[in-house]
C-alpha positions as CSV (number, residue, x, y, z in Angstrom):
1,X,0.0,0.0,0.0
2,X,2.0,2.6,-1.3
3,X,1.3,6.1,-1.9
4,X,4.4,8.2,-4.1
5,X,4.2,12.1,-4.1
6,X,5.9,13.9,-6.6
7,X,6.3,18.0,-5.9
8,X,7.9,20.1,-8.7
9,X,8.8,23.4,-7.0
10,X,9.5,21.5,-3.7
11,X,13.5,22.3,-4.2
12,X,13.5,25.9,-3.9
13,X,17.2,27.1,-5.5
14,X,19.9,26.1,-3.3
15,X,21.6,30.2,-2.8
16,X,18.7,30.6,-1.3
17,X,16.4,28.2,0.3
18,X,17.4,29.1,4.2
19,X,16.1,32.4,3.5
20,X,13.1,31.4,2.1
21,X,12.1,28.5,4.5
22,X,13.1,30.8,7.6
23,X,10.3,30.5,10.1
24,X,8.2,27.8,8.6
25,X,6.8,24.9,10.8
26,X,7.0,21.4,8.4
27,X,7.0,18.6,11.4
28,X,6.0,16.3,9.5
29,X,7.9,17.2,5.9
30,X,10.5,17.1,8.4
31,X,9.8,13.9,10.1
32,X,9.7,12.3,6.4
33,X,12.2,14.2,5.4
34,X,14.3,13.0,8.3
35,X,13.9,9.1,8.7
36,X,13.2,8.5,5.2
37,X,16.1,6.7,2.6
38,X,17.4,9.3,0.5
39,X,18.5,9.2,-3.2
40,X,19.6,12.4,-5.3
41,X,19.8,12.7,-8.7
42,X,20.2,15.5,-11.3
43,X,17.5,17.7,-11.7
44,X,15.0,17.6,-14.2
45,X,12.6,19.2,-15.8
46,X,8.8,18.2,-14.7
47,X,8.0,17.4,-18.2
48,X,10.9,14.9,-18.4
49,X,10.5,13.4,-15.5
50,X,6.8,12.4,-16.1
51,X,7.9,11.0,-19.2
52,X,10.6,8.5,-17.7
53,X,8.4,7.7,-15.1
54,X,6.0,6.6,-17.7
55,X,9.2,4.9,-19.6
56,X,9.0,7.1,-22.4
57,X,13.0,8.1,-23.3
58,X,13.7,10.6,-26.0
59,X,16.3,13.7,-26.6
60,X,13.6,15.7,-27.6
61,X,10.6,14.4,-26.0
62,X,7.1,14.0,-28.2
63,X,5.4,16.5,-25.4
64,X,2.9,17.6,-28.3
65,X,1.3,14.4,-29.0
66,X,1.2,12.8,-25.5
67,X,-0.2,16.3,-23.9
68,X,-3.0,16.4,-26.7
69,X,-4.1,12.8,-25.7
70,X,-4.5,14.0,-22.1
71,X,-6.9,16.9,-24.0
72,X,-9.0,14.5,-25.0
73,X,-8.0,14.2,-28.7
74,X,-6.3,11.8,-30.4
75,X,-3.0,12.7,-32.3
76,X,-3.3,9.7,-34.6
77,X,-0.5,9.3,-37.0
78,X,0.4,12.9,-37.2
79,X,3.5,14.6,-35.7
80,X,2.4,17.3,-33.2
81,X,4.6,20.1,-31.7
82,X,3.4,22.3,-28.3
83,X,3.0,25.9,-29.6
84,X,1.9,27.8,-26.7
85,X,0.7,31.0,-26.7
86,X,3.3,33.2,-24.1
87,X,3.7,37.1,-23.0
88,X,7.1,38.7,-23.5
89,X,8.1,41.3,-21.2
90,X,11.4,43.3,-20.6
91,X,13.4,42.9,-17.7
92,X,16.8,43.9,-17.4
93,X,17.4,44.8,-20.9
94,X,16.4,41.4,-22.0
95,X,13.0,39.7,-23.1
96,X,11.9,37.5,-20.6
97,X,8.9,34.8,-20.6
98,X,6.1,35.7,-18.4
99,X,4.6,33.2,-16.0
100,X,2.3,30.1,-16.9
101,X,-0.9,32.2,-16.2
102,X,0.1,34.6,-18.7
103,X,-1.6,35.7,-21.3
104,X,-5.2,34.5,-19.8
105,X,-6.6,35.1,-22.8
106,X,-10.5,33.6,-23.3
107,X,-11.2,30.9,-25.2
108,X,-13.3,33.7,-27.8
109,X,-9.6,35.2,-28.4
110,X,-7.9,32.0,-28.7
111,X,-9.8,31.4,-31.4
112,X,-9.3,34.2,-33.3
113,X,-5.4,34.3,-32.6
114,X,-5.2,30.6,-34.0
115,X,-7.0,31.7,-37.0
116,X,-4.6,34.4,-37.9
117,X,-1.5,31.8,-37.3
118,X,-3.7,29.2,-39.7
119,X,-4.2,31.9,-42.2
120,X,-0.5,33.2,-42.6
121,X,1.6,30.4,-41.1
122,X,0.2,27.8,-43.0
123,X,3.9,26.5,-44.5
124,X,4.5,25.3,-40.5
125,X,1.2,23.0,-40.2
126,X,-2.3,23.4,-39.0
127,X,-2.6,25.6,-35.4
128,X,-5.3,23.8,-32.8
129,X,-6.3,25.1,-29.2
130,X,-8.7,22.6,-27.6
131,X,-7.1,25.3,-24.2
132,X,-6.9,29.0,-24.8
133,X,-3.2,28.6,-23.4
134,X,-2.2,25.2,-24.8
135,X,-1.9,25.2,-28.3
136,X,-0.8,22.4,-30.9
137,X,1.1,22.3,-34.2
138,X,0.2,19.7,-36.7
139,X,3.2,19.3,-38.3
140,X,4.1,17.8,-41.8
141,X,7.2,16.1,-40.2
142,X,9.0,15.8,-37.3
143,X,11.6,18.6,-37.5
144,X,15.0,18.3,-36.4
145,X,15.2,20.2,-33.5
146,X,15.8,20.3,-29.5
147,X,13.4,21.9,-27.4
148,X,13.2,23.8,-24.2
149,X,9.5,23.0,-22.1
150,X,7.9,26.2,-21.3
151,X,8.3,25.5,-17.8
152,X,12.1,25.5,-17.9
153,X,11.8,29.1,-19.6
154,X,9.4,30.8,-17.4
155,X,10.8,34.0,-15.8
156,X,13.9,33.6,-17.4
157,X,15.9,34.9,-20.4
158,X,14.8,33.8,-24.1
159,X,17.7,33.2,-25.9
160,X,19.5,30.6,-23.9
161,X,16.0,28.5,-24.6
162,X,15.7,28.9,-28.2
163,X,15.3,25.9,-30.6
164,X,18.5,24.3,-31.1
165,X,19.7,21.4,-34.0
166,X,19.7,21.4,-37.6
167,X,16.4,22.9,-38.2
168,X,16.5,25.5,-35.4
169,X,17.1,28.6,-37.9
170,X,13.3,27.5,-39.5
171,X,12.0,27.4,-35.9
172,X,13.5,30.7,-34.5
173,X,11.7,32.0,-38.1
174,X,8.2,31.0,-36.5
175,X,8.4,32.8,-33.6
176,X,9.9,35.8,-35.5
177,X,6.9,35.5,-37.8
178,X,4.6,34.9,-35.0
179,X,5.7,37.9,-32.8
180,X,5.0,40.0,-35.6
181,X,1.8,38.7,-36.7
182,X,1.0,38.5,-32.9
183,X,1.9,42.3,-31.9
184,X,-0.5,43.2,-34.6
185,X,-3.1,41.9,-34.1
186,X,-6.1,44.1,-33.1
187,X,-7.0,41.9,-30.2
188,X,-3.7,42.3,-29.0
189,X,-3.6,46.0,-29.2
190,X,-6.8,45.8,-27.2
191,X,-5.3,43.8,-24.5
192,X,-2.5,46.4,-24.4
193,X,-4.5,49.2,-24.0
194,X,-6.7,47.3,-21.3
195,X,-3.6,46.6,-19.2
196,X,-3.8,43.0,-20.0
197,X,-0.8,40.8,-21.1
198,X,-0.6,40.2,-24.5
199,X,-0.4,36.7,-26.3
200,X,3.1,38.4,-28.1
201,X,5.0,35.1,-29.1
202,X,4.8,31.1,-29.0
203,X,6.8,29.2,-27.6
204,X,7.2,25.8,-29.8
205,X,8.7,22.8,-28.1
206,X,7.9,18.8,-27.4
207,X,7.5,17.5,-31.3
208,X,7.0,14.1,-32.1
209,X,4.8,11.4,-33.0
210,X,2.9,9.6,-30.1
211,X,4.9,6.4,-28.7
212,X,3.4,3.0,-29.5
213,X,3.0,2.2,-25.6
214,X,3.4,3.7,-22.2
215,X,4.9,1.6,-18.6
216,X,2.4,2.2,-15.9
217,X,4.6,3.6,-12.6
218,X,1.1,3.0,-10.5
219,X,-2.5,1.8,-10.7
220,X,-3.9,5.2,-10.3
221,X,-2.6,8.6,-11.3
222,X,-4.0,12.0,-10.0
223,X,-2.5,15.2,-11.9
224,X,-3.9,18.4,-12.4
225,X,-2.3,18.7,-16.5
226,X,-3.2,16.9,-19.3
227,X,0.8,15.9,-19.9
228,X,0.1,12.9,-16.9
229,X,-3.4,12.0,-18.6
230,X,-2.2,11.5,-21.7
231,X,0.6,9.4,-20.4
232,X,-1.3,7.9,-18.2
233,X,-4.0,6.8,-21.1
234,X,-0.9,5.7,-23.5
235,X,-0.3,3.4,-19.9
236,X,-3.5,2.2,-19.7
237,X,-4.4,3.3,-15.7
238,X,-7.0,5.7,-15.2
239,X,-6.3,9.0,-14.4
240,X,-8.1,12.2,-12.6
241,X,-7.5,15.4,-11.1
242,X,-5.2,15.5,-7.9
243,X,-7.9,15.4,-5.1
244,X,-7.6,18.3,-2.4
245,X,-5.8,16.1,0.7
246,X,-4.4,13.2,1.2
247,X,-7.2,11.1,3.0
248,X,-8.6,11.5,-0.6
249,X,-6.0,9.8,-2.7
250,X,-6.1,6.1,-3.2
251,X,-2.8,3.4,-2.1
252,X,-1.1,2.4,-5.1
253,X,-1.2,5.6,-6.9
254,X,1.2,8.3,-8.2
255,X,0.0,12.1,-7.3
256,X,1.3,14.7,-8.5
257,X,1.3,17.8,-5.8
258,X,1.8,21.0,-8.7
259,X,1.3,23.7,-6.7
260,X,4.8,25.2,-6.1
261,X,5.7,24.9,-9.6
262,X,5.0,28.2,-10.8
263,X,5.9,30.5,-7.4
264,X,9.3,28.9,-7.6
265,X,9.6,29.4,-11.3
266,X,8.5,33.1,-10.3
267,X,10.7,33.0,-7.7
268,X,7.9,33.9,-5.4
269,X,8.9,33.3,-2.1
270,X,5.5,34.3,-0.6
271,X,3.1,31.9,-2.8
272,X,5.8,29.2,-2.3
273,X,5.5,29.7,1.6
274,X,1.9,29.5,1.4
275,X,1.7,27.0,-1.0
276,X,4.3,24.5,1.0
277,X,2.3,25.1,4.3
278,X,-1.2,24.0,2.5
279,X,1.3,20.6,1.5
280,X,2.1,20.7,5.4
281,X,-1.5,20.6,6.4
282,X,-3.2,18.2,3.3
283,X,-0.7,16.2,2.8
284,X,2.4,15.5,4.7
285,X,0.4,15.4,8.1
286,X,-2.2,13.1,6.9
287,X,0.7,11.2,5.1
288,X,2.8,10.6,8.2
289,X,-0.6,9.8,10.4
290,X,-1.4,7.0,8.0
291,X,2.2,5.5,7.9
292,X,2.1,5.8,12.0
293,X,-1.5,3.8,12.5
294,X,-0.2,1.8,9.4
295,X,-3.1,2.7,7.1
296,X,-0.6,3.2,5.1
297,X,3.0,0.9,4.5
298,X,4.8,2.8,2.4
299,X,5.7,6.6,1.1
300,X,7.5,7.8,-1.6
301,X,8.3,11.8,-2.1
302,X,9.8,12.5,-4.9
303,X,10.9,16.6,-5.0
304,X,12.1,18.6,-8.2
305,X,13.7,21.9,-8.4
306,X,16.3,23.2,-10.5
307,X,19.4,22.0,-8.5
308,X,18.1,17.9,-7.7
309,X,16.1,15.4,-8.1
310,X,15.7,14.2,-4.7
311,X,13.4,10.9,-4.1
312,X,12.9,10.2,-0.2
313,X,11.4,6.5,0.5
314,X,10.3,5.1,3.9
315,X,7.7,2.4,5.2
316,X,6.0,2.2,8.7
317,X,9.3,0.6,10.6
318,X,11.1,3.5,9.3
319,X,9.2,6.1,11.8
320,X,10.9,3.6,14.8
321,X,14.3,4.7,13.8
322,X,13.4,7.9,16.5
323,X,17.6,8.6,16.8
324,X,17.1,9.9,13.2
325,X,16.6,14.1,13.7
326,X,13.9,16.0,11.6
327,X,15.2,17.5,8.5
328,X,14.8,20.7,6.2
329,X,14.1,21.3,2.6
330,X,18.1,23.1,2.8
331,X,19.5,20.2,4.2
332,X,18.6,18.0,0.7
333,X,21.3,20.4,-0.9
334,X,24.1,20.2,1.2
């Protein structure tokens, strides 16, 4: 009866997670953190990780067709690329790419942004948004290219990020052509002059064809983003959205906890705080409870950031091993 956690976000950067953590109460993160087995890896990105989990090993992963299953809609035969819609800002002399809730554009807007990349971007393959910020590229071919997820880009510098391989100059092209198109557009200057972020550029990244077959990590996976649905449909296991606590989640099931994500992207040290101490209270607690009246045998917690992969593992007799002090989310780094 096993119940495996996985938190992107939950490694807040290493220069700076004692500052960050300063004054938070975590017993019982730091109970499992504590008397739990550790194992540290090098980090990587959420998108990648899902993927290996799920057994699916690629340089540049086929994001594009396995997060469109989780939509709902079957890639079929086609190759599909992830062309999301994103907001370019300024910061620091440099364009930088606004935060996953950026541009909230409606799904009206969407629409008519997808038409205009349809109607003048044709050469690249046909635009779909079944999400007004996750949108697909039907493409005539896979290209030859590496890509960057959007999540590794987020609040960061463009250019590092950009396409790479022997077809990156075409790529780079699209988003050239799109940020013009884009900037021009009369919804956009509406946005603009509304104080909204505009939908300025894509970011294209994740092409591929779907994989002829998925390895189930779990019986049951809970995840908030279609990337684990689809995976998890390719698998065969069902899938649904991560329930609010832990008394909630079925043993024998992989969770995804993806509430960090973004405020550590952001580098938002306040949403991060709060975010960890809802974890606290919904999920570690209730974790450590169940593994203490042995409800529960086993837990798995596997955190992400942008330093380590760190995987923490303990059953029942583990929480007997009381000479074993609490640890912090800093100590993982040392």
């Amino acid at each position: 009866m096993l119940l495996h956690l996985v938190v992107p976000g939950l490694l807040w950067p290493k220069d700076s997670i004692r500052d960050v953590t300063q004054g938070l109460e975590l017993p019982a993160l730091g109970a499992l953190l504590g008397r739990g087995r550790r194992e540290q890896g090098p980090a990587l990105a959420f998108e990648r990780w899902q993927c290996e989990a799920f057994g699916v090993q690629a340089e540049e992963l086929p994001i594009g067709a396995l997060r469109l299953l989780g939509e709902g809609i079957d890639p079929g035969r086609d190759a599909w690329l992830c062309a999301d819609p994103v907001h370019l800002r300024f910061s620091r002399n440099t364009l930088v790419v606004a935060g996953g809730g950026e541009p909230d554009l409606s799904r009206q807007e969407a629409d008519q942004l997808v038409a205009e990349m349809n109607a003048h971007l044709a050469g690249f393959g046909e635009f779909l948004a079944p999400h007004p910020q996750r949108w697909y590229l039907r493409l005539k071919r896979t290209p030859r290219i590496v890509t960057q997820p959007r999540s590794a880009v987020t609040g960061r510098t463009l250019e590092p990020f950009l396409p790479q391989g022997d077809e990156a100059r075409d790529w780079r092209h699209l988003i050239n052509e799109a940020q013009v198109l884009l900037h021009n557009h009369p919804l956009n200057t509406a946005r603009e002059a509304a104080g909204q972020p505009m939908a300025n550029s894509l970011w294209p990244w994740g092409a591929g064809y779907l994989p002829a077959g998925a390895v189930a990590p779990a019986r049951q996976v809970y995840a908030g983003q279609p990337l684990a649905h689809g995976l998890a449909k390719l698998a065969g296991v069902p899938a649904a959205a991560t329930p609010a606590r832990a008394e909630d989640a079925v043993l024998h099931s992989l969770t995804f906890l993806e509430t960090l994500g973004e405020a550590a992207q952001r580098l938002d040290g306040g949403a991060w705080r709060r975010g960890l101490e809802e974890l606290e209270a919904r999920w570690f607690a209730p974790s450590l409870a169940a593994l203490r009246a042995r409800r529960m045998h086993g837990l798995r917690l596997t955190a992400l950031g942008d330093d380590a992969v760190v995987d923490i593992r303990l059953d029942a007799a583990d929480l007997w091993r009381f000479w074993l002090r609490p640890k912090t989310l800093a100590d993982l780094l040392k």
